[in-house]
C-alpha positions in Angstrom: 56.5 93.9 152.2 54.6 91.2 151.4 51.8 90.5 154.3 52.3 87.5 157.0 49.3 85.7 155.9 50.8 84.6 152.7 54.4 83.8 153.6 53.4 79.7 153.7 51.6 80.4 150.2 55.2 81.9 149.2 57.1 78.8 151.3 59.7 76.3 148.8 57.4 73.5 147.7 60.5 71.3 149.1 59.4 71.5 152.7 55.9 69.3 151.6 56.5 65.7 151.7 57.7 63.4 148.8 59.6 66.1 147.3 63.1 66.1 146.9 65.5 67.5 144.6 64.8 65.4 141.5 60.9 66.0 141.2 61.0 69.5 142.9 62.7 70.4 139.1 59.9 68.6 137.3 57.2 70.2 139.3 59.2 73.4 138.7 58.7 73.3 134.8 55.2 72.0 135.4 54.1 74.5 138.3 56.7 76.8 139.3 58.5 76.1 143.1 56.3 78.0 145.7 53.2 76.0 147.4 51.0 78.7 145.3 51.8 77.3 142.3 50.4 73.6 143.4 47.3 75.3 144.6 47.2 76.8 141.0 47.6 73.5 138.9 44.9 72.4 138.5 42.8 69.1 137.8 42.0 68.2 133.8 40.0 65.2 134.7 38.9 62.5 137.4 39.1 59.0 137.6 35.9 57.5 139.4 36.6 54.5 141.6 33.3 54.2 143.1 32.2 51.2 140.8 32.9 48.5 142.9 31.2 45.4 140.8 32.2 41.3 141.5 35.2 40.2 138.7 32.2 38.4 137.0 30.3 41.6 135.6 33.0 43.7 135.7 32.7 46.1 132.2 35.8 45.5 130.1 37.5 49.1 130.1 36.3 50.6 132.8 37.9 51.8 136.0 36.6 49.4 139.3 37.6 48.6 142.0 37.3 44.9 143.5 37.5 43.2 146.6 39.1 39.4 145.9 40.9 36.9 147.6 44.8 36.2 146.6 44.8 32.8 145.9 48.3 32.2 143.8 51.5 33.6 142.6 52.7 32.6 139.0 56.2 33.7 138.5 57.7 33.4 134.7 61.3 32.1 134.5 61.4 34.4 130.5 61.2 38.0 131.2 59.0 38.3 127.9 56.1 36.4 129.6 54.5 38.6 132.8 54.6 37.9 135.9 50.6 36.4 137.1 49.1 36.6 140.5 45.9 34.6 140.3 43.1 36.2 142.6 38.9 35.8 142.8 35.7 36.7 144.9 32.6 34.7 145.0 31.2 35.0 141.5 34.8 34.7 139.1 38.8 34.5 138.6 40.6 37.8 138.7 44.3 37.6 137.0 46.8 40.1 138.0 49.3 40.9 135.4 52.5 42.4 136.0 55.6 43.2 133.5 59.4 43.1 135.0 57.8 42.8 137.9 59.8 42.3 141.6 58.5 39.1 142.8 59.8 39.7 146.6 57.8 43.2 146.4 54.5 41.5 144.8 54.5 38.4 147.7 54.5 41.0 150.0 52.0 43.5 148.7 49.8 40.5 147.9 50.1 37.3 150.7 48.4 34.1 149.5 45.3 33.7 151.1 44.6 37.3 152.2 42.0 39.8 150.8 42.9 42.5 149.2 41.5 45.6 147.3 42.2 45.9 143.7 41.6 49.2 141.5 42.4 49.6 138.1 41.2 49.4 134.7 39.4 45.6 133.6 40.5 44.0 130.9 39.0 40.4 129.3 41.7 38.7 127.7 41.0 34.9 126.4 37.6 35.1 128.1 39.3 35.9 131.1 39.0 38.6 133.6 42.4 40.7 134.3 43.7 43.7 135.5 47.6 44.8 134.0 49.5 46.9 137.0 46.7 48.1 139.0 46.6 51.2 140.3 46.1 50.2 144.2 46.6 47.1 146.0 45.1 48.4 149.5 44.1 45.5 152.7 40.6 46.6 154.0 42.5 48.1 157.2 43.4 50.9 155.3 41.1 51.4 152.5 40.8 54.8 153.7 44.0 55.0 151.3 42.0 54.2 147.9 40.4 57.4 147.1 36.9 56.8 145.4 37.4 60.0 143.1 40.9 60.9 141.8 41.8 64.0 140.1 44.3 63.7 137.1 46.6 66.7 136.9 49.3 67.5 133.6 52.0 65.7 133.9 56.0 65.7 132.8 59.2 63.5 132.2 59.6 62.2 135.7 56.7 63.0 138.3 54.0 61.0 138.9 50.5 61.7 139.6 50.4 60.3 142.8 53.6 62.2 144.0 51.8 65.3 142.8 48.2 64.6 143.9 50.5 64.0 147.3 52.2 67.3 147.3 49.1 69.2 146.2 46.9 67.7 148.9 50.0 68.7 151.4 50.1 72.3 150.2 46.3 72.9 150.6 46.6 71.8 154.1 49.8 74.1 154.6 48.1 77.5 154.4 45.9 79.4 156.1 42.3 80.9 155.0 43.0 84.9 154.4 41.2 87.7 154.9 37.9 87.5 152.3 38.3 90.4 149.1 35.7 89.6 147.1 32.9 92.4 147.9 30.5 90.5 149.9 27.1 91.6 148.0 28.7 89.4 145.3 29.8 86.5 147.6 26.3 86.3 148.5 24.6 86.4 145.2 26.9 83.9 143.9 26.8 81.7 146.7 30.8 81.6 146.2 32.7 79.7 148.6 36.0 80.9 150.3 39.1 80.9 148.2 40.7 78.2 150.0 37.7 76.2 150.3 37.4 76.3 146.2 41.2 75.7 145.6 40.4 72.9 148.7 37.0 71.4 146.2 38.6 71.2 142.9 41.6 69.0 144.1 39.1 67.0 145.9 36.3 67.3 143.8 32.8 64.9 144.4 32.5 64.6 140.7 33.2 65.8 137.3 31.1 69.2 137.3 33.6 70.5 139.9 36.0 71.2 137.3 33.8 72.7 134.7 35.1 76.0 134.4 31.3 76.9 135.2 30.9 75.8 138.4 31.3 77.9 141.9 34.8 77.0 142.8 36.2 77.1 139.5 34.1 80.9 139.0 35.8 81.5 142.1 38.9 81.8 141.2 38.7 83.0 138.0 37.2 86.0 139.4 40.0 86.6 142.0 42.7 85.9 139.5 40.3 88.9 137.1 40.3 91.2 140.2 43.6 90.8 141.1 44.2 91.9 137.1 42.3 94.5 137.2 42.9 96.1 140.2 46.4 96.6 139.3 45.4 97.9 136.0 43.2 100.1 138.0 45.4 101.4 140.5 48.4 102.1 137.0 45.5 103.9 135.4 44.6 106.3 138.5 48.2 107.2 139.6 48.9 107.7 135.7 46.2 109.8 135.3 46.8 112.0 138.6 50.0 112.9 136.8 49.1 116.1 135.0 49.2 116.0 130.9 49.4 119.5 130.0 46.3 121.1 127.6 47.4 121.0 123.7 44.9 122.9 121.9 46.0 123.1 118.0 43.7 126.0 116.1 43.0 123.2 113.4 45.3 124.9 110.0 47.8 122.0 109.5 45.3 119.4 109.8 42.8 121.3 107.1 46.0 121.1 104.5 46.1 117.7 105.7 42.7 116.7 104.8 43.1 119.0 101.3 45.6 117.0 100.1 44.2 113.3 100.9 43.2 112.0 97.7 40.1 110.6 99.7 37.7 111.5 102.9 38.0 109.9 105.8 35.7 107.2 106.7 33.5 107.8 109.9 35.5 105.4 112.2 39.0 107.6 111.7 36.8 110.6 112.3 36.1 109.1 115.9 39.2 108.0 116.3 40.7 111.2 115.7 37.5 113.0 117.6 38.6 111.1 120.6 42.4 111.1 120.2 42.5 114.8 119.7 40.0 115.2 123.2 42.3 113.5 125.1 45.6 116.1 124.1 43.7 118.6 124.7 42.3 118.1 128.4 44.9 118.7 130.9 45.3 114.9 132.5 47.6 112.3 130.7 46.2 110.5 127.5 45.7 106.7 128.1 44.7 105.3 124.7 45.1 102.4 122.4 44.0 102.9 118.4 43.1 99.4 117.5 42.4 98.8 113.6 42.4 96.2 111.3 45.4 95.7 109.0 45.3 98.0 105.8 42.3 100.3 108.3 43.9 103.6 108.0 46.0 103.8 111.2 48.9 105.9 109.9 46.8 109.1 108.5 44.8 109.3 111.8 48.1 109.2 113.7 49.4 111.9 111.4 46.9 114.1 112.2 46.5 113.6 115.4 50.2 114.6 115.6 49.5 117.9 113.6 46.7 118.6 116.2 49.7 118.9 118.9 52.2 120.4 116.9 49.8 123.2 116.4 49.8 123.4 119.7 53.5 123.8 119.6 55.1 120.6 120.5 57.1 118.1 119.2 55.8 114.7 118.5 57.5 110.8 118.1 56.3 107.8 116.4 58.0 104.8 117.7 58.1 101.2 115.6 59.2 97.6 116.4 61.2 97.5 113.0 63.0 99.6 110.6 60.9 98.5 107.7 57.7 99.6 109.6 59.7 102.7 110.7 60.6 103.6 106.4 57.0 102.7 105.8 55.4 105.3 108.1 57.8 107.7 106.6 56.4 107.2 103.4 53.0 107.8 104.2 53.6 110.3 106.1 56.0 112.5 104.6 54.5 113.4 101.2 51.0 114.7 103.4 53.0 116.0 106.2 55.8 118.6 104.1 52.4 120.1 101.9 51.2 120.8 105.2 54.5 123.0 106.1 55.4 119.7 109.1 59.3 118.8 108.7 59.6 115.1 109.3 62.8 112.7 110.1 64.0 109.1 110.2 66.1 107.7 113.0 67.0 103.7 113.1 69.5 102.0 114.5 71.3 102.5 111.2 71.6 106.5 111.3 75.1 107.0 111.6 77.8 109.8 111.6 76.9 112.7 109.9 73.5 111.4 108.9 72.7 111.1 112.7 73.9 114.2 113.3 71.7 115.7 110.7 69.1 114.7 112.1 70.1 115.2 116.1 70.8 119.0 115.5 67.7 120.4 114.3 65.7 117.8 116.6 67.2 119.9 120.3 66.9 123.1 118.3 62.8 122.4 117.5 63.0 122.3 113.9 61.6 118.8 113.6 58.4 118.5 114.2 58.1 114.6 113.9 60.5 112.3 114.4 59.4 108.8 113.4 61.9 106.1 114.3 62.7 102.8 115.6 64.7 102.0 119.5 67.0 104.3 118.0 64.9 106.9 119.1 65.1 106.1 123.3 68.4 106.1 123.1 69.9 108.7 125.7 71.7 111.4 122.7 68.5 111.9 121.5 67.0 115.3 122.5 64.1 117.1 121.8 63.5 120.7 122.2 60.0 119.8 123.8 58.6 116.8 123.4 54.9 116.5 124.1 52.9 113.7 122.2 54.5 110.0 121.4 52.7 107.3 119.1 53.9 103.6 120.2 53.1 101.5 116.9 52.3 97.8 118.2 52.4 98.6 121.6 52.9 95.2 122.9 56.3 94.5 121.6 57.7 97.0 123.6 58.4 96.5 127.3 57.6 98.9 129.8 61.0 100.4 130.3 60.9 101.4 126.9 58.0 103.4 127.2 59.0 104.6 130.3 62.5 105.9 128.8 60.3 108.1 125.4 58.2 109.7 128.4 61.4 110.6 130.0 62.3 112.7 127.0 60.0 115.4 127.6 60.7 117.8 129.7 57.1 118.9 130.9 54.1 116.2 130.8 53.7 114.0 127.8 50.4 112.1 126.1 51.2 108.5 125.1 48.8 106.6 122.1 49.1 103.0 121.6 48.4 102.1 118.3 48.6 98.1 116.5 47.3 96.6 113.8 46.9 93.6 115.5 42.9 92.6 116.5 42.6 92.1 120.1 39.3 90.2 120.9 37.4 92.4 123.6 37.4 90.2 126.5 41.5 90.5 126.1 41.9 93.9 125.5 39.7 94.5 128.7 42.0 91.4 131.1 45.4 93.7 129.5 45.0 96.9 128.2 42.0 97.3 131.0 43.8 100.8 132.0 44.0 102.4 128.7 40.5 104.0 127.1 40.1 102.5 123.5 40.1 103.6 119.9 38.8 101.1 117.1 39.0 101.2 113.5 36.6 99.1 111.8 35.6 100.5 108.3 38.1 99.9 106.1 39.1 102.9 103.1 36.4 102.8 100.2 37.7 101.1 97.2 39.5 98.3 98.8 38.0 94.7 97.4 38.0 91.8 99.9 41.0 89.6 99.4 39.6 85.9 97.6 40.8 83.5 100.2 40.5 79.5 99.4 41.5 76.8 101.2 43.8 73.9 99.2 45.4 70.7 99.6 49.2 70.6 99.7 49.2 67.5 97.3 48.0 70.1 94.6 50.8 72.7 95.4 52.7 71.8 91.8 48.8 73.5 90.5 49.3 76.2 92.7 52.6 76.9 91.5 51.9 76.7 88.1 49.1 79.4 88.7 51.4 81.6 90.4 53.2 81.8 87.2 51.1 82.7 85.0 49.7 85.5 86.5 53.3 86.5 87.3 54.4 86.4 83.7 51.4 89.0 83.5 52.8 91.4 85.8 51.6 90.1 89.3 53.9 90.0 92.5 53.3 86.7 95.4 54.8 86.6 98.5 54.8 82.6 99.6 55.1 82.3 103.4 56.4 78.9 104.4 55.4 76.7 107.0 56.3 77.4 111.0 58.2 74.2 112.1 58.0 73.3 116.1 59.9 76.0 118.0 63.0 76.4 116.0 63.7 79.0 113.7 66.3 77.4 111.9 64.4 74.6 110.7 61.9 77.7 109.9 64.4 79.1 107.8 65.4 75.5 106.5 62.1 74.8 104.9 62.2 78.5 103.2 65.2 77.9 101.6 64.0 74.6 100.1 61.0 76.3 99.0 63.2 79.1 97.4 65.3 77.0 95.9 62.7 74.7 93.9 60.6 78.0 93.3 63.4 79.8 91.6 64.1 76.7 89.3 60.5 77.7 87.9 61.1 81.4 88.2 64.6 82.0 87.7 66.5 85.4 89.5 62.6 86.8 89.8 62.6 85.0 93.4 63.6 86.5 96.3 63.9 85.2 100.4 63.9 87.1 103.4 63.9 85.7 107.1 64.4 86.0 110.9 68.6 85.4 111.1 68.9 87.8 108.0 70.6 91.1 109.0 68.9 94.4 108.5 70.4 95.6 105.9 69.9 92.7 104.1 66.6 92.4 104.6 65.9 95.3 103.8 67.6 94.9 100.3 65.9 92.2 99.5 62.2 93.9 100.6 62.7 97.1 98.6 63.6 95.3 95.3 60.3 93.6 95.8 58.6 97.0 96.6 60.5 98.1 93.3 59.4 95.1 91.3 62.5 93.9 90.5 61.6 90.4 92.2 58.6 89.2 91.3 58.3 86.7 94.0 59.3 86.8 97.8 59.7 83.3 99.8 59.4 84.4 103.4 59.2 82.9 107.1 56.7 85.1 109.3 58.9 88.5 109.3 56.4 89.6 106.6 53.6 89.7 109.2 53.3 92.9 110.4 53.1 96.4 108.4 54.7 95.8 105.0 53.1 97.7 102.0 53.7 96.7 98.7 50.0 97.7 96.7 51.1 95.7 93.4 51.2 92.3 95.8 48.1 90.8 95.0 48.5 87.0 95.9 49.4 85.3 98.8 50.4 81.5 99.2 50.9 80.5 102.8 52.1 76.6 102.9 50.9 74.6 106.0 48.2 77.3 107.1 46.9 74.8 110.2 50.2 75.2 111.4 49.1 79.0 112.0 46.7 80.6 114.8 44.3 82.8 113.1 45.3 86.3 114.1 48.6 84.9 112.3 46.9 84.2 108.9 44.5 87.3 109.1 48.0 89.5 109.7 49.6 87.5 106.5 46.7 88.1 104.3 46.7 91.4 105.2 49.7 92.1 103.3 47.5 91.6 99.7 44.4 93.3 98.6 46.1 96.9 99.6 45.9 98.5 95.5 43.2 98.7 93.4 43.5 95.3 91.6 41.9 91.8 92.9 43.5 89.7 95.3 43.7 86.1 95.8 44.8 84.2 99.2 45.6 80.8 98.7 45.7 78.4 102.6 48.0 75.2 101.8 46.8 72.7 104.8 47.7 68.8 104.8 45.2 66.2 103.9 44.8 65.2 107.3 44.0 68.0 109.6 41.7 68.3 113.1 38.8 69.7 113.8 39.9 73.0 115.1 42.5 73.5 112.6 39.3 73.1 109.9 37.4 75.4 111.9 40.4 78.2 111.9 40.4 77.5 108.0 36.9 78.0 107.6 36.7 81.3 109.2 39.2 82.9 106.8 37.5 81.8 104.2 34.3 83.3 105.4 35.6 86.3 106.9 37.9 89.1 106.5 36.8 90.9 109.9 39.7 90.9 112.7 38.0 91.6 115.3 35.2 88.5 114.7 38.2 86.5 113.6 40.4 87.1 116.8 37.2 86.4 119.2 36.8 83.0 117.1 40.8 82.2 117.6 39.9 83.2 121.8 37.4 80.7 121.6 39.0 77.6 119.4 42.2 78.5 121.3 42.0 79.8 124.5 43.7 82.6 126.1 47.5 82.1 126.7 47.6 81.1 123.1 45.9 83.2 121.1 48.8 86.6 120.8 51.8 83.6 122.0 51.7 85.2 125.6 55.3 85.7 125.7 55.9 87.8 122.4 52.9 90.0 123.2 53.5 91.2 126.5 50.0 90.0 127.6 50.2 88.5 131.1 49.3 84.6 131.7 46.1 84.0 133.1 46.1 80.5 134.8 42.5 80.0 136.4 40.6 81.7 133.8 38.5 80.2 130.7 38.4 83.4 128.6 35.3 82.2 126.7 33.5 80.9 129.4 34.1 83.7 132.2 34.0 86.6 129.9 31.2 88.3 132.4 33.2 87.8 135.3 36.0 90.4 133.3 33.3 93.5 133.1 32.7 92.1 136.9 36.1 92.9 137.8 37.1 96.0 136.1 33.4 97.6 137.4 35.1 96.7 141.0 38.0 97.4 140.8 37.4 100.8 140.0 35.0 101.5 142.6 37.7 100.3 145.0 40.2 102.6 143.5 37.4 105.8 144.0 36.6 105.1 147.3 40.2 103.8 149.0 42.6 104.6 146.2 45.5 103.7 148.6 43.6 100.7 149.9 43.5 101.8 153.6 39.8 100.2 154.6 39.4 96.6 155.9 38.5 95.3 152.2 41.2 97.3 150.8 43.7 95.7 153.0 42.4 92.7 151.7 42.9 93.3 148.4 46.6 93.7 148.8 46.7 90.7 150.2 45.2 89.3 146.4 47.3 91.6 144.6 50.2 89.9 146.3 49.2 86.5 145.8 48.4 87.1 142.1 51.5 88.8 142.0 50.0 91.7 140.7 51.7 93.5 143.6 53.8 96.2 141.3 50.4 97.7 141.8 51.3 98.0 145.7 54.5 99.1 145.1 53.3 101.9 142.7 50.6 103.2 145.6 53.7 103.3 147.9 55.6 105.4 145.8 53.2 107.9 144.4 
């Protein structure tokens, strides 16, 4: 149950005043609909009303705010012309200009004769001093009502600021303090102040700095929001590990035939890997790992191995991927190495059928598979192993939960879990999401590959491009071309392939082919392994490509509108060349016109061919929620934190949080029933609920 404290933190944000129906929606896409959410919106910027100059000096574009005396109203009879209230102090004229403006409303908010104060931004038009729609009208009775510093706040289609600013400033005042959570050596060296009393100083801040993610409040809260994070991650990692793994202690003979017959040595980052990977099966608590390595880093054979290090031990082991092509690729690599070193391997995807299934199904309960690579195919509940005892999830963040939950099911005693992907995960991000599982990386890539040539081109010279992807095609090469990612809609995605495929395969003729999102498996598939085969010499693609396919003879890669693309994106795509022995070229289409950020993306590719450095440079030009597209990878939103400027509060947290968990792993003491109280706020409180359960 969630504790008392918060229920008004939890409250509909239709109770606070000025919100109704209508804007309770827009603040719902904006926000979300409970008072926390307002507390969590915050500020972008201020506007600073304490310039209060006379009409004369006023500076043209800046916000003041006057004190004048109405003098006249000037109605216009054409609704073209505004509507003019003429207005002045000692030292000059002030004109007020209005546009299909109420003149009943206007008399009223400004009587002739009366003074009245007037903020908004000053204009000089003909030599003359004006102000169009001001912000305030306010008599001096209540100029308690102009505020002097005024936070601005995103916006959407229907909600104004002030109705927000209204409702925030009603939802601070609507809660109470809670109990503090934040270990108080740390309260005290930072000179923090209370959570409420930051939320309470940057929606009424005293200037600028207030909001810069480096000062006190705004630290504040990024390091609850960490904790809270962590602490949950902390609390899945303990009860995870209290569940017994059981010992798997291979004597070492497959993976020697292994190692025989690879046609090269392993480079010293896959020795670690494997080092650690194989220390974790064989100690007796569950393995919580992630195997992180570039694209084209040697993933697969240190997975293979590590799964010949349990079957020695005499289990069964699973490798799970996201997609059927990444599902036949591991089977190729695998395979060949894994039957010379006496290990039976099978396929399952959603497309083993019949008898095929059944082939595979039979042997699998009986225990004469000893890997079974696969795609969802393999959670599904007919599938049984005889004893199933180490699982490999390739890119671990496109499957949910659940999913994982449903392969560990399938063993009957304990099971060790890897995480593998290919995808580089900048450390401060790996730490905020995957801060319960120990990690693996690969750096080093295999000897003998050449770095990919990557330049940077305008799109006016694609007609050169093209004509260059000819001519090395008529000597033999293969090119994918990835086109450009329009807005958020796939078909327009798949729109602007088809054109491309079209006009590419009047140049090319049948040698084209296309592949994209809405094309069925099968299909797909089709279309992939005649480029493998080299019966196509080009493929047109939208992003499928991205991840994990291996075609070595592929050795240039056009990508059309690369500004359109985060970097992680284009390091992934270029990935996909400079796999065989021959040079490859990587050629980044942008438009003419292009911003800052999007040049400084482009220049890193050009300079670098390191994920890791690349993904911490996309964290930094792009900011946390972006950088993976939250949603796709599983990575939960972080809505108070600046990952590049409150990386050190991260190491902060996760230090804490697991000293909490040692000490009150069932947070029992006064700070521990604190914590819930954050973990609940946070919603981080499936952490809670696990405790409860065991």
């Amino acid at each position: 149950m969630r504790p008392e404290a918060l229920f008004d933190y939890f409250a509909d944000i239709e109770r606070l005043p000025g919100i109704g129906k209508r804007n309770r929606l827009a603040i719902e896409k904006l926000a979300g609909t409970r008072t926390r959410d307002l507390l969590f919106h915050l500020p972008t910027g201020l506007i600073d009303r304490r310039y209060r100059p006379t009409a004369a000096v006023a500076a043209p574009g800046s916000v003041a705010t006057l004190e004048v005396i109405v003098e006249e109203h000037r109605p216009s009879q054409n609704r073209r012309v505004p509507y003019r209230v003429v207005c002045r102090d000692a030292s000059a004229e002030l004109t007020l200009v209005f546009f299909n403006a109420r003149a009943d409303y206007l008399r009223k908010q400004l009587p002739e004769g009366e003074v009245r104060l007037i903020s908004g931004k000053v204009e000089h038009y003909l030599n003359q001093v004006q102000m169009t729609h001001p912000d305030y009208i306010v008599a001096p009775e209540n100029a308690a009502e102009l505020p002097s510093v005024e936070t601005v706040y995103p916006l959407t289609a229907g909600l104004s600021g002030k109705i927000l600013r209204k409702a925030i400033h009603a939802a601070i005042e609507s809660v109470p303090e809670l109990p503090e959570w934040q270990d108080p050596s740390v309260m005290a060296r930072e000179a923090w102040p209370t959570m409420l009393e930051a939320v309470h100083a940057i929606h009424h801040p005293e200037g600028p700095e207030v909001l810069a993610p480096g000062s006190k409040p705004r630290r504040r809260l990024a390091a609850d929001e960490l904790l809270a994070s962590q602490l949950a991650l902390a609390i899945v990692r303990d009860r995870t590990r209290k569940k017994r793994g059981r010992p798997l202690k291979g004597s070492g003979h497959i993976r020697e035939r292994i190692l025989a017959a690879l046609p090269y040595s392993l480079t010293g980052d896959q020795k670690t890997a494997l080092a650690e990977i194989v220390t974790d099966l064989q100690s007796d608590r569950a393995m919580l790992r992630l195997m992180q390595g570039d694209v084209g880093s040697g993933k697969t054979v240190v997975a293979l191995l590590a799964m010949a290090a349990a079957v020695e031990a005499g289990v069964q082991c699973a490798l799970l991927a996201p997609t059927e092509i990444l599902a036949n690729q591991h089977l190729a690599t695998i395979q060949p190495l894994a039957e010379a070193a006496g290990l039976k391997v099978a396929l399952l995807t959603g497309r083993s059928k019949g008898k095929a299934r059944k082939t595979v199904l039979e042997p699998l309960v009986a225990g004469e598979i000893d890997i079974l690579i696969g795609t969802h195919a393999l959670i599904q509940g007919d599938v049984e192993f005889k004893d199933l005892g180490f699982a490999i999830i390739d890119e671990q963040h496109r499957f949910g939960v659940q999913q994982r939950l449903a392969l560990a099911a399938k063993a009957s005693a304990g099971i060790d879990v890897l995480g593998m992907t290919a995808t580089p995960i900048p450390r401060t991000l790996t730490l905020t999401s995957y801060g319960d599982l120990d990690v693996s990386r690969i750096m080093e890539k295999p000897p003998g590959r050449l770095p990919v040539d990557t330049r940077v081109v305008a799109l006016d010279r694609i007609a050169d491009v093209a004509a260059g992807v000819h001519r090395a095609v008529q000597g033999g090469a293969r090119a994918y071309w990835v086109c450009p990612l329009v807005e958020e809609s796939e078909q327009l995605d798949i729109a602007a392939a088809e054109e491309r495929f079209a006009s590419l395969k009047g140049m090319f003729g049948p040698r084209v082919g296309l592949v994209h999102g809405k094309m069925k498996g099968p299909e797909k598939d089709d279309v992939m392994g005649r480029f493998q085969r080299g019966e196509l010499s080009v493929l047109v693609s939208t992003t499928v490509i991205e991840v994990g396919v291996n075609v070595p003879e592929a050795t240039i890669m056009v990508i059309e509108h690369a500004e359109r693309f985060g970097l992680a994106q284009l390091h992934q795509l270029r990935g996909r060349v400079g796999r065989g022995s021959d040079k490859s070229s990587c050629i980044l289409l942008r438009t003419n016109e292009i911003g800052d950020v999007a040049r400084a993306r482009l220049k890193i590719m050009r300079e670098s061919e390191d994920g890791f450095l690349i993904a911490e440079e996309d964290l930094r030009l792009r900011g946390g929620g972006e950088i993976l597209g939250t949603k796709q990878s599983g990575l939960p939103e972080f809505r108070l934190v600046d990952f590049a400027e409150h990386a050190s509060l991260i190491e902060l947290a996760r230090d804490d949080a697991r000293l909490i968990i040692n000490k009150d792993p069932n947070l029992e003491t006064g700070r521990g029933k604190a914590l819930r109280h954050l973990l609940y706020l946070f919603e981080r409180d499936e952490g809670v609920r696990l405790m409860q359960s065991g």
